[in-house]
N, C-alpha and C positions, 0 to 999 in steps of 0.2 A: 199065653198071649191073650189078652182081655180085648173084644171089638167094641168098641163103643158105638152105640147105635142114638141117630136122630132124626126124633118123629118131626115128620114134615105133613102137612095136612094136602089133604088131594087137590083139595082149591091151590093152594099155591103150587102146586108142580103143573096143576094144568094152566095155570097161569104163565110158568115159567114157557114151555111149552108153545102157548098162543104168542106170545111176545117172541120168542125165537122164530117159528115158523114167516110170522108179519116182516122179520127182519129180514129172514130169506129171502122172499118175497120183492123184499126194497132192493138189494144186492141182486139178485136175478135181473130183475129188469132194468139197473144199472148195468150191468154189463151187456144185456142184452142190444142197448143204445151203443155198442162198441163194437156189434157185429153179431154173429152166432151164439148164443146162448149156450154155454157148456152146462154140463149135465152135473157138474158136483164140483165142490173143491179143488177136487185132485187136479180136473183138468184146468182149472184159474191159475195153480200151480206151475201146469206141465206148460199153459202158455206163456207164462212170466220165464221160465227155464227157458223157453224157444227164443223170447225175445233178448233175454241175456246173453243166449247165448250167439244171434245175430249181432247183435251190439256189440261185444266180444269180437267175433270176426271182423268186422267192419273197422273197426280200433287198433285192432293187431295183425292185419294179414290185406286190408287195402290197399289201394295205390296211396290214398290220402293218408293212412295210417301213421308214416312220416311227420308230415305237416302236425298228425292230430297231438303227439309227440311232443316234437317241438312248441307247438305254442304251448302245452302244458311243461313241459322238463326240461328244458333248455334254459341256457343263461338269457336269452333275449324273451323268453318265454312268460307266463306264468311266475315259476318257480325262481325266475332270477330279479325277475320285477318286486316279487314279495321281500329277497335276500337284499336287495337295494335302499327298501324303506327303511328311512331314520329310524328307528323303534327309539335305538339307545337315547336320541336329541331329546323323543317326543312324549319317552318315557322316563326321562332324568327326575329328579327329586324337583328343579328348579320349577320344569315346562309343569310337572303335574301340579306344586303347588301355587301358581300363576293362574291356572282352567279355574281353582278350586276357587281363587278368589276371584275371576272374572264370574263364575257363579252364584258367588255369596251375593255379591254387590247386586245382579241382576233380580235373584231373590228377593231382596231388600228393598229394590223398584217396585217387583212387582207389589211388594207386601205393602208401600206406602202408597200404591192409586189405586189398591184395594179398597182402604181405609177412609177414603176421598168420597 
């Protein structure tokens, strides 16, 4: 097994380097505008985990839980509202090519008080 190796010059790694660290830097003190400053990655992580997993409960084990439910999954919902829309009317061969030439025409305005 052959490794292939690639020179990279000290400037540029300590570049790479100075531009990571600057970036850290941006990111620390965004988060730190969000409260307590965590100490590394891991715990940006383990906060996003906490709050998933609050949101999660809140969603599934609430009183409101129900409600949050229904307005999403339910025939009156979300879910039933989207099952309701005309697609088939508004997607037929006739409705799309009808938009197509209300487009064209509009085009053709605009392109002749361009000219003007």
């Amino acid at each position: 097994m052959s490794v292939d190796r690639v020179e990279i010059p000290t400037i540029a790694l300590s570049q790479v380097i100075e531009r990571l660290t600057d970036r850290r830097i941006v990111v620390e003190k965004a988060v730190s505008t969000l409260g307590e400053a965590p100490q590394g990655l891991r715990d940006v992580f383990e906060l996003c985990r906490g709050f998933e997993k609050a949101f999660s409960n809140i969603v599934n084990e609430s009183a409101v839980a129900n409600r949050i439910k229904e307005a999403f999954f339910s025939d009156r919902g979300l879910a039933g509202n989207v099952q309701r829309l005309p697609f088939d009317k508004l997607f037929s061969i006739d409705s799309v090519k009808k938009v197509q030439q209300q487009a064209l025409s509009n085009v053709q305005h605009v392109m002749c008080c361009c000219r003007t």
